[in-house]
Backbone as a ProteinNet text record, in pm:
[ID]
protein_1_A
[PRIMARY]
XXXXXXXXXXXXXXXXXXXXXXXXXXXXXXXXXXXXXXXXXXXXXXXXXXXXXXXXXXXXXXXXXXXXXXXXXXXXXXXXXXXXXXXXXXXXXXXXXXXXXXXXXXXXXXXXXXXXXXXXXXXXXXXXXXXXXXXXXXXXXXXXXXXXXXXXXXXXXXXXXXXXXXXXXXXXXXXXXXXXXXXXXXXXXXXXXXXXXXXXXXXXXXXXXXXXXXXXXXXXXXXXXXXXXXXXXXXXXX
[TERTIARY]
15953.8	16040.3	16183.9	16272.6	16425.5	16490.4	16565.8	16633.1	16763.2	16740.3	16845.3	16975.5	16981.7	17080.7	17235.8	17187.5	17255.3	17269.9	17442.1	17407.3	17454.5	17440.1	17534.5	17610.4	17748.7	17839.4	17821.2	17809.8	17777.7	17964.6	18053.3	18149.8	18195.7	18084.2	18101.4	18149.7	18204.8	18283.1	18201.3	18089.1	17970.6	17842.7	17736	17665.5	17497.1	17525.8	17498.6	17489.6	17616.1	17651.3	17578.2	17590	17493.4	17380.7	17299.9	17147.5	17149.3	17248.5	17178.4	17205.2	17270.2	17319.5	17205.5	17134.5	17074.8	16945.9	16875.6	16779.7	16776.3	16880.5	16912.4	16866.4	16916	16893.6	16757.6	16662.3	16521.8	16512	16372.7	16350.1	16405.2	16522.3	16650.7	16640.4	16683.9	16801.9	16746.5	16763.8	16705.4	16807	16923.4	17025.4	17152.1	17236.1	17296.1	17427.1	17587.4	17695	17716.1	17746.2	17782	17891.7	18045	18193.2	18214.7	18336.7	18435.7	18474.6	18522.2	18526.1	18372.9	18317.2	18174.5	18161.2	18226.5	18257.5	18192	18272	18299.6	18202.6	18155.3	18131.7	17983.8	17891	17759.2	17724.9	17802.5	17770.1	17636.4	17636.9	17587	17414.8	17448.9	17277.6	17224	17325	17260.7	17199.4	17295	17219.9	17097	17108.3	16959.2	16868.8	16862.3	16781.1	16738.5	16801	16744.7	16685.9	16726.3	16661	16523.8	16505.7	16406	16331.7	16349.4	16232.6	16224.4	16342.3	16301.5	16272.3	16306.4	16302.1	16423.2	16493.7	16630.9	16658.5	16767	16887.2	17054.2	17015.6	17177.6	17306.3	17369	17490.4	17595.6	17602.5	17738.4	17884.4	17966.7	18103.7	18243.5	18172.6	18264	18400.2	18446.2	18563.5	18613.9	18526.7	18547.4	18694.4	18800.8	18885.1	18921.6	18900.8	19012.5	18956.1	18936.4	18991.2	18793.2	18786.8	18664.7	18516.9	18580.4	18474.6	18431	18621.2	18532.9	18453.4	18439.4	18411.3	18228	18224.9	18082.7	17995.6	18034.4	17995.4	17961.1	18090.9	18058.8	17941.3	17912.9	17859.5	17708.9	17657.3	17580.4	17530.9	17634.5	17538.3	17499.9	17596.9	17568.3	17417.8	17387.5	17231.5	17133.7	17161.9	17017.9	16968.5	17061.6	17005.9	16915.2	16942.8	16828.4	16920.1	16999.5	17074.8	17095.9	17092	17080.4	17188.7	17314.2	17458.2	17566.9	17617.3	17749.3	17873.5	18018.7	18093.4	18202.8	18297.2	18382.8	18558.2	18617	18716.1	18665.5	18774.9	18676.2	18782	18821.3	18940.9	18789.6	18759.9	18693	18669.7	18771.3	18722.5	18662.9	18679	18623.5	18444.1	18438.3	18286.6	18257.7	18245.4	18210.1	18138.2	18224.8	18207.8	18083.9	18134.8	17991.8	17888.9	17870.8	17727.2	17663.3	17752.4	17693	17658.1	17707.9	17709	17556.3	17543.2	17414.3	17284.8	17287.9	17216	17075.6	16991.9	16844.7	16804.3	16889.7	16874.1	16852	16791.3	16819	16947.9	17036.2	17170.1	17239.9	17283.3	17366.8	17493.9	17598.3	17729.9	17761.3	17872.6	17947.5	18106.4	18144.7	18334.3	18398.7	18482.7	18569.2	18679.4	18673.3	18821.4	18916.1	18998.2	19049.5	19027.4	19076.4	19018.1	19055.1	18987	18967.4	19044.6	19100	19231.6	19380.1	19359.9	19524.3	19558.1	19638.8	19710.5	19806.5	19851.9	19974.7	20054.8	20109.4	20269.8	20188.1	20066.5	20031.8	20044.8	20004.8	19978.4	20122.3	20201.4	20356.7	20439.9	20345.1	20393	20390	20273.9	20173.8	20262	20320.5	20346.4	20228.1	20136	20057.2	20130.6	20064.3	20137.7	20143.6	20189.1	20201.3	20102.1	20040.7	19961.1	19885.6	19832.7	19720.2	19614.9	19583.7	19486.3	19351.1	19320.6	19195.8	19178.2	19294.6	19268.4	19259.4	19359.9	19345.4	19202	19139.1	18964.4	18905.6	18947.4	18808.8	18843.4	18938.6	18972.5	18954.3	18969.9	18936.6	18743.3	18688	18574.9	18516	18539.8	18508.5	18493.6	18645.3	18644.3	18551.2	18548.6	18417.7	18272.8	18246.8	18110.5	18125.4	18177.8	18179.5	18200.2	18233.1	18276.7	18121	18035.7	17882	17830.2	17932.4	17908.9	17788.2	17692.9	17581.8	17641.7	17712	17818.1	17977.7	17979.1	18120.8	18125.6	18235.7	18289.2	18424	18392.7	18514.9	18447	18584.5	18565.2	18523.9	18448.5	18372.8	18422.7	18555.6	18619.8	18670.7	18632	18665.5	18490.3	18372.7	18260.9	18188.6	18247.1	18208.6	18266.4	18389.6	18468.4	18419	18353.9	18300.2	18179	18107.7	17989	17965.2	18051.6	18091.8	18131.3	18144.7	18175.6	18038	18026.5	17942.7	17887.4	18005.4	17935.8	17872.1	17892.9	17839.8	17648.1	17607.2	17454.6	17389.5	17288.9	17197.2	17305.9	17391.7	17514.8	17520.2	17546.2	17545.8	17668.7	17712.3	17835.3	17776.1	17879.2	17851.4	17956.4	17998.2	18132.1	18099.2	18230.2	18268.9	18353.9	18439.8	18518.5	18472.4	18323.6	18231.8	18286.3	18266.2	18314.2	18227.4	18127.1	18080	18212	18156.7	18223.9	18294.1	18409.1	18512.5	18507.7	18493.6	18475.6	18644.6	18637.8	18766.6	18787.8	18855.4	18954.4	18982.2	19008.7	19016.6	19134.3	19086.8	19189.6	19156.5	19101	19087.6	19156.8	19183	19266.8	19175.9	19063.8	18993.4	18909.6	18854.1	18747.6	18626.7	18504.6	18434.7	18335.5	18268.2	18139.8	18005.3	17913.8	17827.2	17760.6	17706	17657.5	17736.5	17913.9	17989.8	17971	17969.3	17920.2	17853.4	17740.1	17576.6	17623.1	17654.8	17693.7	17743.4	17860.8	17949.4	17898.2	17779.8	17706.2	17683.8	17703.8	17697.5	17587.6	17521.8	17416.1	17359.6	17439.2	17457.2	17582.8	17598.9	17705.3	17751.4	17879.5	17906.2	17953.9	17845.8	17955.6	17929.5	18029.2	18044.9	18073.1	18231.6	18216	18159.9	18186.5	18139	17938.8	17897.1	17782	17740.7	17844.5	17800.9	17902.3	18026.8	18110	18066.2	17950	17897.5	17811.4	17830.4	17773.6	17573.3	17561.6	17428.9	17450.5	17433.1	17383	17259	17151	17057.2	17076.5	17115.6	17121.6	17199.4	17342.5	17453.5	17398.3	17287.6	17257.3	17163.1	17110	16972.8	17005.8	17124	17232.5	17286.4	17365.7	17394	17275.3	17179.1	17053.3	16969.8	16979	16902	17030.8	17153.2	17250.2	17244.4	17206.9	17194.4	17079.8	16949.6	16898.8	16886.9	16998	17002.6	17094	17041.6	17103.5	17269.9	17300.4	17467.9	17486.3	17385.1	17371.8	17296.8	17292.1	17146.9	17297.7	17245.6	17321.2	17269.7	17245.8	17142.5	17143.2	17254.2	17338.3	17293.9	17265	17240.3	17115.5
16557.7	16628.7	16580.2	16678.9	16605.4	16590.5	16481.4	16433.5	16533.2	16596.2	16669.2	16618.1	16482.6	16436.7	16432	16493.9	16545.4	16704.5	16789.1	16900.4	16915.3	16988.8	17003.2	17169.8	17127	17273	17318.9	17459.7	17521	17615.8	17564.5	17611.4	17628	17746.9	17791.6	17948.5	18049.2	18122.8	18258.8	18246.5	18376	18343	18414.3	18396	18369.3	18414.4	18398.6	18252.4	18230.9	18077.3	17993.6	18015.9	17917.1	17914.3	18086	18032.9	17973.8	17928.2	17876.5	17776.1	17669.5	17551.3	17511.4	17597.8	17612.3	17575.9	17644.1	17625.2	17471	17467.5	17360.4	17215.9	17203.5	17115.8	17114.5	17225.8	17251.8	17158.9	17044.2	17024.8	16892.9	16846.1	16742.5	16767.7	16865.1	16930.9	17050.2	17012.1	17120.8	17203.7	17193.2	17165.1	17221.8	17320.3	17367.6	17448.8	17413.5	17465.4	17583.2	17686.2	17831.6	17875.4	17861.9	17862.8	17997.7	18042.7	18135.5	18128.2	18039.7	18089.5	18168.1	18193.2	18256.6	18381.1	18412.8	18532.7	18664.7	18670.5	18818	18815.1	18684.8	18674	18689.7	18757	18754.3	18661	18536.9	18460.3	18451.8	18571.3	18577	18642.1	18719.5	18715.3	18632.3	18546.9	18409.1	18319.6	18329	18233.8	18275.1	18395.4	18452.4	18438	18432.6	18465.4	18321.4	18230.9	18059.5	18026.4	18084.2	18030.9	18084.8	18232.8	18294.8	18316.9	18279.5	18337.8	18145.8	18062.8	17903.7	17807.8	17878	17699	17659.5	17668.4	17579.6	17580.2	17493.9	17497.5	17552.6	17606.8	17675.5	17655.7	17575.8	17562.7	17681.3	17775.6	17847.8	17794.9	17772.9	17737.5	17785.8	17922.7	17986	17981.2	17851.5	17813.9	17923	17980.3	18103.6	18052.7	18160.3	18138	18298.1	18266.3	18427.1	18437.8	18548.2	18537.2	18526.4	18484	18490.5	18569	18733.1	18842.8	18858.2	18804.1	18845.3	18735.8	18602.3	18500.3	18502.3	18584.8	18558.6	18716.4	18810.1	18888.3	18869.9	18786.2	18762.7	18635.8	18595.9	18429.5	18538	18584.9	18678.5	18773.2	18804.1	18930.6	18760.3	18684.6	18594.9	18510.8	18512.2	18436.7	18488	18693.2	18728.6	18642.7	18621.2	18572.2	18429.6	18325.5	18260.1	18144.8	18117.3	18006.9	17895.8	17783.9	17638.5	17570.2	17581.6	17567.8	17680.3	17644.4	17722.3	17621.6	17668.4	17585.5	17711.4	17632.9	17744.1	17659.9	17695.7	17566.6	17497.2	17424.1	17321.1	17325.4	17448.7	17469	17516.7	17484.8	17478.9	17677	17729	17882.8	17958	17852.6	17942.8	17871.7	17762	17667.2	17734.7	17762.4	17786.5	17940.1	18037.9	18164.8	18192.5	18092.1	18094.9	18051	17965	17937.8	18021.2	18135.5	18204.7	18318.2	18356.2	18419.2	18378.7	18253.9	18168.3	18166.8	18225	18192.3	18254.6	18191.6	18252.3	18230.1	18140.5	18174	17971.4	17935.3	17831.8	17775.3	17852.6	17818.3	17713.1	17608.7	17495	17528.7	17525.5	17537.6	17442	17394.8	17249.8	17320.3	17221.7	17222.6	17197.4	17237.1	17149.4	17096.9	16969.8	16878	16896	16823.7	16823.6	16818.5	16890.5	16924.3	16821.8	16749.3	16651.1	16668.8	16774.4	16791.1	16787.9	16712.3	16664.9	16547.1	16522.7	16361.5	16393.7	16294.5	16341.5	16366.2	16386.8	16462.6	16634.7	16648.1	16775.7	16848.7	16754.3	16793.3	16825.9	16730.2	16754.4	16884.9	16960.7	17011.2	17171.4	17152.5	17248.9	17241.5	17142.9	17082.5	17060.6	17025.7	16963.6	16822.3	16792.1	16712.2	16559.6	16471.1	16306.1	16283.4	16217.1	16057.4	16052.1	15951.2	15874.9	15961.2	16050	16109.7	16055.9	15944.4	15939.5	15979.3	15935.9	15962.1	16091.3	16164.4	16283.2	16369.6	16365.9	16403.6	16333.3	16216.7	16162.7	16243.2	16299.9	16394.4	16517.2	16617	16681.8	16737	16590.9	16627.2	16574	16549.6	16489	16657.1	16701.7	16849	16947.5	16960.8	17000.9	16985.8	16853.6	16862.4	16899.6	16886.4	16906.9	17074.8	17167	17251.5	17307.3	17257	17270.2	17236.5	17192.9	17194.3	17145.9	17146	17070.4	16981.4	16972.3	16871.9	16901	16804.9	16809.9	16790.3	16858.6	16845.3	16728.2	16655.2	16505.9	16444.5	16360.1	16324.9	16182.6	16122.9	15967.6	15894.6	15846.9	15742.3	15778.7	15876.6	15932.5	15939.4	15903.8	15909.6	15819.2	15731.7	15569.7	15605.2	15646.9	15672.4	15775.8	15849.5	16012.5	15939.2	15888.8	15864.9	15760.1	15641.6	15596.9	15668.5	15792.7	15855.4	15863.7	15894.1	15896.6	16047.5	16110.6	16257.4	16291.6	16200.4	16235.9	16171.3	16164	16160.4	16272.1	16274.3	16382.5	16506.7	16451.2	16568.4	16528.5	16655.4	16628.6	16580.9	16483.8	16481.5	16517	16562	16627.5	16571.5	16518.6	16442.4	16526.5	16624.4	16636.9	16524.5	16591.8	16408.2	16334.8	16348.6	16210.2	16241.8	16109.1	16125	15984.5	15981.9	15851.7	15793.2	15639.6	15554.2	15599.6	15600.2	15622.2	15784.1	15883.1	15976.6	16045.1	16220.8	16212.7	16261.7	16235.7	16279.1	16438.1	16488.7	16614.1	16638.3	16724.1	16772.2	16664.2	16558.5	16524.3	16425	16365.4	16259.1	16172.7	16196.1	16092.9	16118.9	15983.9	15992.1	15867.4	15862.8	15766	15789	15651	15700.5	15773	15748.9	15849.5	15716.5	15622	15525.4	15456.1	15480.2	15403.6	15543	15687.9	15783.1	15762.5	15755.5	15732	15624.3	15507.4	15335.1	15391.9	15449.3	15496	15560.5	15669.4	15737.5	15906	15961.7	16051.9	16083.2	16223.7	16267.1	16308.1	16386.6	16500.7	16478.5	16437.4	16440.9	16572.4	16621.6	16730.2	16674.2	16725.6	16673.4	16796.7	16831.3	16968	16917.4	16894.1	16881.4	16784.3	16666.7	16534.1	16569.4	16676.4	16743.5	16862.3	16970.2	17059.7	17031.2	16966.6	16947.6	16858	16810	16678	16794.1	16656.2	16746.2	16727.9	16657.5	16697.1	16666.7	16815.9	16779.1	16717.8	16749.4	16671.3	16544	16468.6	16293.6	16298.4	16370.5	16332.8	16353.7	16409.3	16476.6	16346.9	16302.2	16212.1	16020.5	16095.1	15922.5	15918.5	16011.5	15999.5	15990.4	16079.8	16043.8	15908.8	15794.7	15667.5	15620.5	15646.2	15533	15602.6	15690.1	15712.1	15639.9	15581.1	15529.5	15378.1	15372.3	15200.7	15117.4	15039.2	14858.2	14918.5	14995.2	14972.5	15121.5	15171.4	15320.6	15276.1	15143.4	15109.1	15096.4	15169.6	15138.3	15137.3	15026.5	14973.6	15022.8	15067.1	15159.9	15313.6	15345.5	15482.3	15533.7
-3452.5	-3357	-3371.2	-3375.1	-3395.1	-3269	-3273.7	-3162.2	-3137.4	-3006.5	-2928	-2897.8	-2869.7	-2877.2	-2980.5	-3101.7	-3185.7	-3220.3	-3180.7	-3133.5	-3312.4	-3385.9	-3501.7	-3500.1	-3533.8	-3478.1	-3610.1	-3586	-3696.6	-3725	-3741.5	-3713.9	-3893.6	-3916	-4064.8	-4034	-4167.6	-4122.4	-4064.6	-4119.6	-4040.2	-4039.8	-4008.9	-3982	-4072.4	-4195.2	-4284.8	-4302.5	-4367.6	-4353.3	-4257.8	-4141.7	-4045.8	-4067.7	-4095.4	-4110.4	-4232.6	-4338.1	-4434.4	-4440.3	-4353.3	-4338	-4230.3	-4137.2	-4067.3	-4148.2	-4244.1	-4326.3	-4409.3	-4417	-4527.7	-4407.7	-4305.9	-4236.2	-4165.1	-4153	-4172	-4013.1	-4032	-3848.5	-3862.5	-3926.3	-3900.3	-3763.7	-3736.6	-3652.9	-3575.8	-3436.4	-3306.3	-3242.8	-3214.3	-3108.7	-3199.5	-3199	-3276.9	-3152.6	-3220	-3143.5	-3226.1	-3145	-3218.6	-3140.9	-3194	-3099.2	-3143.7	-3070.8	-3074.9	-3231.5	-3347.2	-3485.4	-3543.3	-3538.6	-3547.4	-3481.7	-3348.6	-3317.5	-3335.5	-3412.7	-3500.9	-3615.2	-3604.2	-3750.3	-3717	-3617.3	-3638.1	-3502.8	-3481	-3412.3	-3282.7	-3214	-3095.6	-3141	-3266.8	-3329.9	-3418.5	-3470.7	-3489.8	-3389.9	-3294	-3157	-3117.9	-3116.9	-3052.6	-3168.8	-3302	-3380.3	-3358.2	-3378.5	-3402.2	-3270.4	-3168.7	-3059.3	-3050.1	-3057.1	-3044.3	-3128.5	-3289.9	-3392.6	-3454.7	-3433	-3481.3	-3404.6	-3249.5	-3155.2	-3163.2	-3196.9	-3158.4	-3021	-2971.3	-2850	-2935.1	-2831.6	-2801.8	-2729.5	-2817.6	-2687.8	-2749.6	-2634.1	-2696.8	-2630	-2750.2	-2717.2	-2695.6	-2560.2	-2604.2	-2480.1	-2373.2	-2309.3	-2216.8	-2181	-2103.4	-2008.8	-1955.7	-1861.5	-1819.2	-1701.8	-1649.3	-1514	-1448	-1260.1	-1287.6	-1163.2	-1110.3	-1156.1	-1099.8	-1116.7	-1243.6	-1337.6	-1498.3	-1568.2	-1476.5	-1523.3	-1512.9	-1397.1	-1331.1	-1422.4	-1432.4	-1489.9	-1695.8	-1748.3	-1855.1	-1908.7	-1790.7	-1788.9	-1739.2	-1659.3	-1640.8	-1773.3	-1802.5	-1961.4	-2090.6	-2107.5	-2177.8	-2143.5	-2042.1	-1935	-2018.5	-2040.3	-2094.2	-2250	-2330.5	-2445.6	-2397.5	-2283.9	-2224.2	-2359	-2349.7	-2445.4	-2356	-2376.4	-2324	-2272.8	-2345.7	-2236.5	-2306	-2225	-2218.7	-2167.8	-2225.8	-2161.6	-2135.3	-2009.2	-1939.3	-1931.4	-1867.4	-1823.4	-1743	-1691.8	-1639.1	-1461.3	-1442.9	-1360.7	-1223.5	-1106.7	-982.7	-970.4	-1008	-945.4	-1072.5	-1191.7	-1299.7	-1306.3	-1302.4	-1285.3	-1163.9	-1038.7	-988.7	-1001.6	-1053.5	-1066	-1214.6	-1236.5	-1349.2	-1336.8	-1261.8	-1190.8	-1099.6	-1017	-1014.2	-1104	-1236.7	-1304	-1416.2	-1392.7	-1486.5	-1343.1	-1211.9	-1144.9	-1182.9	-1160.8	-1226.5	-1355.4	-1422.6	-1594.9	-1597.1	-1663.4	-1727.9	-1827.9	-1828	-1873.4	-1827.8	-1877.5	-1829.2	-1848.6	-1727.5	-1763.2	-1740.8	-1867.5	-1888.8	-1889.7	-1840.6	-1804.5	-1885.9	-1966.2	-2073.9	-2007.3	-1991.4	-1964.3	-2013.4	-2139.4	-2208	-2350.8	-2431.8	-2577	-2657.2	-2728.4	-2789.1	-2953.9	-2905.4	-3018.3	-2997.9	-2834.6	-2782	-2719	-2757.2	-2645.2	-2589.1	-2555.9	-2436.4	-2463.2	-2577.6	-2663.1	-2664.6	-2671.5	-2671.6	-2522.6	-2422.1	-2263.8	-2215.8	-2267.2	-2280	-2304.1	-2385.1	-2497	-2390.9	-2316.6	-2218.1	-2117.4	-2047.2	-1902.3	-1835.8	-1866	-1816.3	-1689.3	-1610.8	-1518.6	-1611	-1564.7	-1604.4	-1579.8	-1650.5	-1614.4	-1765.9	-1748.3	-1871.8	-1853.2	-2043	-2049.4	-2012.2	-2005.4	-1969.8	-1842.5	-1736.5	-1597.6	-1593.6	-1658.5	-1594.6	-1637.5	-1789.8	-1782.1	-1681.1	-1634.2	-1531.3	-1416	-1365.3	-1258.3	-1252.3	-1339.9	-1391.8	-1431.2	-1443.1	-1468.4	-1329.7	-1230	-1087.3	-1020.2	-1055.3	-991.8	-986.1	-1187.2	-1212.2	-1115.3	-1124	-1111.6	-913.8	-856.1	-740	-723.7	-814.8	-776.1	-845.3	-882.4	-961.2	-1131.7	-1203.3	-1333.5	-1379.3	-1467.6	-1504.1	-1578.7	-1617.8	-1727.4	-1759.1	-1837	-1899.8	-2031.4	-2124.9	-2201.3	-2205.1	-2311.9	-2306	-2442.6	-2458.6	-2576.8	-2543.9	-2645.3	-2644.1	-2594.3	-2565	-2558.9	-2332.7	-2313.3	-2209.7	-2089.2	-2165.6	-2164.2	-2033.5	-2087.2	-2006.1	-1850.7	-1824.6	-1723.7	-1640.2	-1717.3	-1635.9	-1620.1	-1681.6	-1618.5	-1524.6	-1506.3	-1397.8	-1222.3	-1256.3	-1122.7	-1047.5	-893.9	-846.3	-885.5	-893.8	-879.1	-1043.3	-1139.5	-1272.2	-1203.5	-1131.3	-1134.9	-1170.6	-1247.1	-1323.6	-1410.2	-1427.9	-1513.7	-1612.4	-1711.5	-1858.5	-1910.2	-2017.9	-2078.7	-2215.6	-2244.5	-2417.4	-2462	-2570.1	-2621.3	-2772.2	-2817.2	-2909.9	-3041.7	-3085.3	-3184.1	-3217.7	-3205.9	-3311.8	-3429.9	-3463.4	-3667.3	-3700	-3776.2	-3853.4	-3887.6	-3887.1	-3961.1	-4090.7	-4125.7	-4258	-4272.7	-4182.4	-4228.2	-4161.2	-4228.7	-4215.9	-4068.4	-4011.7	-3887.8	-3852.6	-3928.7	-3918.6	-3797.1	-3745.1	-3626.1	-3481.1	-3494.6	-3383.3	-3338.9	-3226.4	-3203.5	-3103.6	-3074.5	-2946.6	-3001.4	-3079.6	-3144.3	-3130.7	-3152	-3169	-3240.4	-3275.5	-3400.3	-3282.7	-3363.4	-3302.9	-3212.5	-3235.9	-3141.9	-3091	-3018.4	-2960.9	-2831.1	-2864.4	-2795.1	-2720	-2799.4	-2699.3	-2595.2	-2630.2	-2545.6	-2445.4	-2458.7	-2311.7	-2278.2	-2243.8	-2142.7	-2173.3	-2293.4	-2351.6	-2366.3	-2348.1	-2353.7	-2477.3	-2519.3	-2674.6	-2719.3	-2844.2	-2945.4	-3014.5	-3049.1	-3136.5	-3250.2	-3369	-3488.8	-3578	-3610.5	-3757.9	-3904.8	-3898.5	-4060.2	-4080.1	-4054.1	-4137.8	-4157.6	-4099.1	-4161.4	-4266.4	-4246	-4327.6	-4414.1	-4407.5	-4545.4	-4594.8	-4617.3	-4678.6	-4773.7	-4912.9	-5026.2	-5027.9	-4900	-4850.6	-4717.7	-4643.4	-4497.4	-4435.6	-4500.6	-4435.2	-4434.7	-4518.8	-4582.1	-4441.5	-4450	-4333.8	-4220.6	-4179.5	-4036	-4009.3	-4088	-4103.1	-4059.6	-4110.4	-4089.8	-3942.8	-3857.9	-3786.6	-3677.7	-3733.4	-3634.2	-3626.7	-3731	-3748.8	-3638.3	-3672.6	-3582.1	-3436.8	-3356.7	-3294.5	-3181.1	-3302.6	-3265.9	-3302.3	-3346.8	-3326.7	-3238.4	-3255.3	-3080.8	-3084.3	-3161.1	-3144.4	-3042.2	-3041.5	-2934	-2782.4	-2789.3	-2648.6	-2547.4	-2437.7	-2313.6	-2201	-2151.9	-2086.1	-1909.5	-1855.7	-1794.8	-1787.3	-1857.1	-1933.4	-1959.8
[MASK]
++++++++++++++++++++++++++++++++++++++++++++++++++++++++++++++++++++++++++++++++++++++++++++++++++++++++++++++++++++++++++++++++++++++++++++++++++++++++++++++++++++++++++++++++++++++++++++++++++++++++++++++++++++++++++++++++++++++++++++++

């Protein structure tokens, strides 16, 4: 049985591509991200096909934002495929409106905090208000879960802090920006390995390239899953 705890983003350019990166990683791998680059590209009958004809989990990544009614209605037609999370903003009238939009469905909606492809010259960049990024995801994801989230979206290093809150009890954190040891960086800037993840209180890891751009994914999928389960991932806390 493969460990869930490792989601792998399939953030290849269609859908094709996924089931065959999908195949290639065979029962490695349960738990699979299918984002907004995938789209167009097939994306949403890939999700359904792996969930419903292979067993997989489904997280779709698709950051939903906009007023209320359209939040709860699109989070609602998305429920029927019966997919495993979903993530939205992480702003109180949009989480909220999607939980009722996921009501009846086994769908988990997770909040995205802050995207793990900015620091504070980026938040800057937004006007985002002052303060130290970490504080502001741990606030941010407090809001969340009070306003109903099943989890949050945050990056590893932001992990430990959210799950320290009172209101993170029985809530999911998902931490994107894993990168194994020496691998490349890519677009991310808040990063940690995959068992410094797990330590700080992380439920499910996201990792993409440093898997399918590897000139074998299974070996790469297979690796991050042994360190997942080793003493440098135990959090005794957790």
């Amino acid at each position: 049985m493969s460990d869930d705890r490792l989601i792998v983003a399939l953030d290849v350019p269609n859908a094709l591509a996924g089931h065959q990166l999908a195949e290639t990683l065979g029962d490695a791998v349960g738990f699979y991200k299918i984002g907004l680059g995938m789209l167009t590209g097939g994306g949403l009958a890939l999700a359904n096909e792996l969930k419903q004809e292979h067993g997989k989990r489904i997280f779709l990544d698709m950051k939903l934002f906009d007023i209320g009614a359209t939040i709860e209605a699109a989070v609602r037609g998305l429920a029927q495929f019966e997919l495993d999370f979903l993530t939205v903003h992480g702003d109180p009238h949009v989480v909220r409106a999607a939980k009722e939009g996921a009501a009846g469905s086994e769908m988990k909606i997770l909040a995205v905090t802050i995207l793990t492809s900015l620091d504070r010259a980026d938040l800057d960049s937004c006007q985002i208000r002052a303060g130290d990024v970490s504080d502001l995801v741990q606030a941010r994801a407090a809001c969340a879960f009070e306003a109903g989230a099943d989890g949050v979206i945050a990056s590893p290093q932001e992990a430990a802090m959210i799950r320290a809150l009172p209101q993170s009890e029985d809530r999911l954190i998902v931490t994107p920006g894993v990168r194994p040891a020496g691998a490349d960086l890519g677009d991310q800037k808040r990063v940690a390995t995959p068992a410094r993840a797990i330590a700080n209180g992380a439920d499910h890891i996201v990792v993409g390239r440093p898997v399918w751009k590897s000139p074998s994914p299974r070996i790469a999928a297979e690796a991050i899953l042994a360190e997942l389960n080793s003493p440098q991932a135990h959090n005794p806390n957790h």
